[in-house]
Every structure is written in C-alpha cells, then in structure tokens.
N, C-alpha and C positions, 0 to 999 in steps of 0.2 A: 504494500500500500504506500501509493508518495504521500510525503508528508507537505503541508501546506507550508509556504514559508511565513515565518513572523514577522508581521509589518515592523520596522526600526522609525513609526514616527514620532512616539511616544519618543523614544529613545534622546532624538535629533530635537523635539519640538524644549523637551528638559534640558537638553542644553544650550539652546539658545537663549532658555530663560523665560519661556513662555507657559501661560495657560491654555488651556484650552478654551478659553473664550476669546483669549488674545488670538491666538491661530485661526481661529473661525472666522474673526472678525477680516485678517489680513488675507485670508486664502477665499474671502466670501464664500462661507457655507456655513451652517448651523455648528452648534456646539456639540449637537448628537451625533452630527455629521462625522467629524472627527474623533469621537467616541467609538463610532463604528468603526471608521478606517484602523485607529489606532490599538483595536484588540480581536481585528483580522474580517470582524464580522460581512465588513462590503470592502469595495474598494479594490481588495490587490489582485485580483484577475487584470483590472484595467492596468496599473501599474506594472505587473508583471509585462502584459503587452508593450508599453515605454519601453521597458529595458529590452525587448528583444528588439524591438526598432530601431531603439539606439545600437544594438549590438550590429545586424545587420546590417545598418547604414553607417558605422563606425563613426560616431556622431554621440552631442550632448543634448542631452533634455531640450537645450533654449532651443539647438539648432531645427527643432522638427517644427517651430514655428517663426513664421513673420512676421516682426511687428513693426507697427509704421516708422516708427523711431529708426527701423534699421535704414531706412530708405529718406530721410528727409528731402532730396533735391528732387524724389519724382515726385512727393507732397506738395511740394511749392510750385509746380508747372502746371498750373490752373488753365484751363482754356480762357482769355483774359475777355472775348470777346465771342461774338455769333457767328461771325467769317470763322473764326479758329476752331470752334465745333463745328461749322459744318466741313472743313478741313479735314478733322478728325475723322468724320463718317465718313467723307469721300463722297460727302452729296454739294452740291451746288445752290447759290444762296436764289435764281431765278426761279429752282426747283417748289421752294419752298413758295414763292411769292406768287408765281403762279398756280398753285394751291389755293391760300392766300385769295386770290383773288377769284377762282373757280368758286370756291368757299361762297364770297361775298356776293356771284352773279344768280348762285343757286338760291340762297336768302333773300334774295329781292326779288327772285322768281316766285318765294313761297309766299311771298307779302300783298303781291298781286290779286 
C-alpha cells in the first residue's frame, strides 16, 4: 500500500512565524482551508501534480505562471488611438464607417 505523503505546511507556515489565520489571510483562502491542507485532509493531490510539473518541465513553482509584472513594456503598448486598433485587426477604418453609415440609411429607412 503507498503511503500518502505529509503535507510540510504546517511545518514551513511555523517557521515563518505565522498563524493560521495569518496564512489564510495572505494565501486568500479560509482558515479551515488551511486546516485541511495542513493535516493532509485536501489539497496534496493538486500539489503533488506542481511538483511533477515542475519536475518534468525542470522549472520553479513561479515559472508555471505569468504574471503581468513579468512583462511591463507589453502592459504599456496600449493601442493609443482607433486607427491603431483597427491596425491591430487588420480591418480598415472606411470598413467601419461604411457600416456606420449603412447602419444610419437602414434607421431612416425604418422611421419612414
């Protein structure tokens, strides 16, 4: 029979100095929440899957996610204008305006 392994948060959250209210608070999840993780009852299946992912992909915990902070300079490249979105789609701005205006012949048609 394999034996389950034992969550080490308890472990790690005591030496950081923390309660378990503190830890709930900073990891947003409830205090049961943590209760559970830390005496095996939920939690380490998912956990267990982390480390094989990190194993696998020879990688840290952070690296399996993106966060905007990692990327600032493509944060700041706003489309700054309407020409620059319709740039981005690769549609044209007469596209729209005659729309736009097909729109406006059809509503005057129904007003008739």
């Amino acid at each position: 029979m394999k034996r389950k392994p034992k969550p080490r948060i308890a472990f790690l959250r005591e030496k950081a100095g923390l309660t378990q209210l503190e830890l709930s608070r900073l990891v947003g999840v409830t205090e049961s929440t943590i209760q559970n993780w830390e005496s095996g009852r939920t939690g380490i299946d998912h956990i267990q899957r982390i480390v094989k992912f990190c194993k696998a992909l020879n990688c840290q915990v952070e690296d399996l996610l993106e966060l905007e902070n990692d990327f600032p300079e493509e944060a700041s490249t706003k489309p700054a204008s309407l020409q620059e979105i319709h740039n981005l789609l690769g549609t044209q701005e007469e596209e729209v305006e005659e729309t736009g205006e097909a729109e406006k012949a059809e509503e005057a048609g129904n007003r008739k």
